[in-house]
C-alpha positions in Angstrom: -17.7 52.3 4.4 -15.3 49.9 5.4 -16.8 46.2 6.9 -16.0 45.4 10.5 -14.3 42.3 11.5 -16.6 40.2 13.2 -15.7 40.0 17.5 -16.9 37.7 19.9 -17.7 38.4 23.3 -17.6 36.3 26.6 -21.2 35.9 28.7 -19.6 37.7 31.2 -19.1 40.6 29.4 -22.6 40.6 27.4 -24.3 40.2 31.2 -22.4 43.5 32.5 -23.2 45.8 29.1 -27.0 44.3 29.4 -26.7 45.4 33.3 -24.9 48.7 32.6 -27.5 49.7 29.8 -30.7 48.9 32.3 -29.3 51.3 34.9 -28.0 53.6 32.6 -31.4 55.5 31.1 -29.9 56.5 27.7 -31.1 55.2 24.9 -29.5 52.2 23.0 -28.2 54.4 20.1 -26.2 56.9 23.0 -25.0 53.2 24.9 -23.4 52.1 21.6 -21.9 55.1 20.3 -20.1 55.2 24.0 -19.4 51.3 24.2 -18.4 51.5 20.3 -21.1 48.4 19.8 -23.7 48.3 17.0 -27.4 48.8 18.0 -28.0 45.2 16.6 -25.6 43.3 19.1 -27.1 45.4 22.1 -30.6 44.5 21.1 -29.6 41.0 20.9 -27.9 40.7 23.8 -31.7 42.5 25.5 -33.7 40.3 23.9 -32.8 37.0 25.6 -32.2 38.8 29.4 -35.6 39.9 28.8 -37.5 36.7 28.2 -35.4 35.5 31.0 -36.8 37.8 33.5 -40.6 37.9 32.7 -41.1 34.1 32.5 -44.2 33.5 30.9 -45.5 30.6 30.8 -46.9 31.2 27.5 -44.2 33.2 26.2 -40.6 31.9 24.7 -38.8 29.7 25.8 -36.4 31.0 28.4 -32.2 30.0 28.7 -32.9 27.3 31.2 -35.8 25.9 29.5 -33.8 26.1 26.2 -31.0 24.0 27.6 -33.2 21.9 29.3 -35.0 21.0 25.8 -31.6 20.5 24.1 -30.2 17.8 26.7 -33.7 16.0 26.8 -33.6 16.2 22.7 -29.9 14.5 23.2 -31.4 12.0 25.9 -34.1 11.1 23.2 -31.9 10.5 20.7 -29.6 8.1 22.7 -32.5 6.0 24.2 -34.3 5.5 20.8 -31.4 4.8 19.1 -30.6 1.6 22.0 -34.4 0.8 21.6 -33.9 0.6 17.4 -31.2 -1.7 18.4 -32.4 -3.9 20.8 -36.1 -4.5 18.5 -33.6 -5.3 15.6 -32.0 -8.1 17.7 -35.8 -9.7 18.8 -37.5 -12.0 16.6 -40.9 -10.5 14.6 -42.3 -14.1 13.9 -41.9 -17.2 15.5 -40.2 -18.8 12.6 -37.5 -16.3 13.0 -36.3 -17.8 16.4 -33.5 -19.6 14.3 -32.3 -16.2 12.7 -32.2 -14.1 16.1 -29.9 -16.5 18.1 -27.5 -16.8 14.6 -27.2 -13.2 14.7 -26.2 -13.4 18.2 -23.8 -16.1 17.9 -25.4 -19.4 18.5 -25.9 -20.6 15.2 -29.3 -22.2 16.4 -31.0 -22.8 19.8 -29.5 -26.6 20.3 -30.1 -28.3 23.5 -27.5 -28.7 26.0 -24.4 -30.3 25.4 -25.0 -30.0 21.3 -22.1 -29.0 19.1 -23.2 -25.4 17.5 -22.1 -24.5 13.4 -20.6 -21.6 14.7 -16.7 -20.9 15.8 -17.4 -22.5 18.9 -15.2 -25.8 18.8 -16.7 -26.5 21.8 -20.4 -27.4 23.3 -22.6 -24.6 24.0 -25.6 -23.6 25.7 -27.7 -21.0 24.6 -29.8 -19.0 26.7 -32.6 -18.8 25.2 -36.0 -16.7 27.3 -39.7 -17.6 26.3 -41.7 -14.7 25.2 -45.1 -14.2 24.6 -46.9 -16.2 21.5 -44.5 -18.9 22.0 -41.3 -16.7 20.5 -38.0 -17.1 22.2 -34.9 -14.5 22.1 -31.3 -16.2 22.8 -28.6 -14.3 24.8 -26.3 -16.2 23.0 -23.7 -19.1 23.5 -22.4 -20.0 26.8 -19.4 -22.7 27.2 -20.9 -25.7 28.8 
């Protein structure tokens, strides 16, 4: 028996057969035969159109529900990535105040008007915000 090459078949399309079958009364082997689909495809196509319309609350998951979980995955991903990011750039002792406003730029937290080691020929300010236990973050150099 010779293999057929796989097809692929718009929504559109898979809606109206799911439709068609429903109203039709025959039985999914007498729907394929006629439609020249396998049994396999058909019951695939059912299976989701059926979830859909019960909506159990207990049940699967239905289409909307599925998309909705798969954009709030993405969402989740994006915002703990920036939340890695931004706890990498705050301090985790006080001792480490030095090493944060370096990473940002600043070399050290020098008081205004002081010359910074970085490529900054000229004085800086840095910005730097008071946290709690005495630990300060920078923003980084600003031209004086």
């Amino acid at each position: 028996m010779e293999r057929r090459t796989r097809r692929k078949f718009a929504r559109e399309y898979k809606a109206e057969v799911v439709n068609l079958f429903r109203t039709s009364g025959k039985t999914v082997a007498q729907f394929c035969k006629e439609r020249d689909l396998t049994e396999s495809v058909l019951r695939n196509w059912l299976r989701p159109s059926e979830i859909d319309k019960k909506k159990n609350p207990h049940g699967p998951l239905t289409t909307e529900e599925r998309a909705e979980m798969a954009r709030l995955r993405r969402e989740l991903k994006t915002v703990t990535m920036e939340r890695d990011f931004l706890k990498k750039l705050q301090p985790s002792s006080p001792g480490a105040h030095d090493d944060v406003c370096a990473r940002l730029g600043g070399g050290s937290c020098l008081p205004e008007g002081a010359h910074g080691p970085g490529p900054w020929p000229v004085p800086f300010r840095a910005s730097c915000i008071p946290h709690a236990k005495g630990v300060t973050t920078c923003a980084g150099p600003t031209k004086a």
